[in-house]
C-alpha positions in Angstrom: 151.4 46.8 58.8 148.0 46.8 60.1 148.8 48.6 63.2 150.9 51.4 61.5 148.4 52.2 58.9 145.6 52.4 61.7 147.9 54.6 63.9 148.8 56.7 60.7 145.7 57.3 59.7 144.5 58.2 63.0 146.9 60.8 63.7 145.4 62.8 60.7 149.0 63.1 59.5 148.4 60.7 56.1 148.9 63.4 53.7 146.9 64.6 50.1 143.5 62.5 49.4 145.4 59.9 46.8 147.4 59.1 49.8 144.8 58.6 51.6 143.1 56.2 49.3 146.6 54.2 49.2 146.5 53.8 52.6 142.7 53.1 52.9 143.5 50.4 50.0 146.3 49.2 51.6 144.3 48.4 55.6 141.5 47.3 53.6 143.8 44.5 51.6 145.9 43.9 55.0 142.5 43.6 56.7 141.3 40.9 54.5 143.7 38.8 54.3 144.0 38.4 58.0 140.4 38.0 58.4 140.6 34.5 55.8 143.6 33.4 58.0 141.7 34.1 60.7 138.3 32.3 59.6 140.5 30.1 57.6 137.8 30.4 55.1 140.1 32.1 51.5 140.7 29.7 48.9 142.4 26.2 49.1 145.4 27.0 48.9 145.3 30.1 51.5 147.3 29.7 54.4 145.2 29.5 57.7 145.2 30.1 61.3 145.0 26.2 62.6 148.4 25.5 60.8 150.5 27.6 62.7 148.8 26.3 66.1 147.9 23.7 68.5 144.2 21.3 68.0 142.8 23.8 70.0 142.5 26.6 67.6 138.9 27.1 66.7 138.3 30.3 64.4 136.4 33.3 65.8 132.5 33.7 65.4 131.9 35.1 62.1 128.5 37.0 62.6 127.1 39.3 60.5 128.3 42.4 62.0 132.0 41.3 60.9 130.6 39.4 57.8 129.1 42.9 56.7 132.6 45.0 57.1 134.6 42.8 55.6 132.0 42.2 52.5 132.6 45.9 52.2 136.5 45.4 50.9 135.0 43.4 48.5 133.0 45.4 46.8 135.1 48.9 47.6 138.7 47.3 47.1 139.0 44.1 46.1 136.9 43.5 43.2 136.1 45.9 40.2 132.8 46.0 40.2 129.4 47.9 39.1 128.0 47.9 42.5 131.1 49.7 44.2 129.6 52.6 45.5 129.9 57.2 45.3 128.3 57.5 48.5 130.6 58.8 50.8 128.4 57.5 53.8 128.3 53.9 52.3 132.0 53.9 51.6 134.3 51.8 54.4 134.8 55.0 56.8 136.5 55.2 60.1 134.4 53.3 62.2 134.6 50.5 59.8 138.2 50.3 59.7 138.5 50.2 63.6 135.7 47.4 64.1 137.8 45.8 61.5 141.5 46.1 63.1 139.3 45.4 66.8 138.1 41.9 65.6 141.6 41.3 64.0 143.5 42.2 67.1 140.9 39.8 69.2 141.8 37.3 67.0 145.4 38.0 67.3 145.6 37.7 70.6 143.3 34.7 71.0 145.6 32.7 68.2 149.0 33.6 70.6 147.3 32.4 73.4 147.1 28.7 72.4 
């Protein structure tokens, strides 16, 4: 799902601005939710990366580049809240969303590997 909303949106052809939003909303919560599988680092009863592998999984560094993206679903998407910003410069943009799906696919790859 990840994938085909990146390429969608990509190829400018993801229609009126509420659809847009949709599919923003929709990367954003796909996003997330592979980045706490990932990090193994969501709730207790969240499922997570090591389950589905070998000893030798380890999860991905978590520095504050990709801390700092992902923080941004959170206050943008996730959560209603009074900090969620206007500023169309502030909001999570294209280059977000393809650092996001980049360290996802990383990891992806890394946890078929083992």
């Amino acid at each position: 799902m990840l994938g085909e909303l990146r390429n969608i949106m990509r190829s400018g052809e993801d229609g009126d601005q509420p659809t847009k939003n949709a599919m923003i909303e929709a990367f954003c919560i796909h996003a997330r939710n592979l980045n706490e599988f990932f990090l193994e680092n969501g709730r207790d009863d969240t499922l997570r990366a090591s389950g589905f592998t070998t000893s030798a999984y380890k999860p991905p560094d978590n520095d504050q580049v990709r801390r700092s993206i992902f923080a941004k679903i959170n206050k943008q998407i996730s959560h209603l809240t009074e900090a969620r910003t206007t500023v169309a410069n502030e909001k999570i943009g294209d280059l977000e969303r393809e650092q996001m799906y980049c360290f996802l696919f990383d990891d992806l790859r890394r946890f078929l590997s083992i």
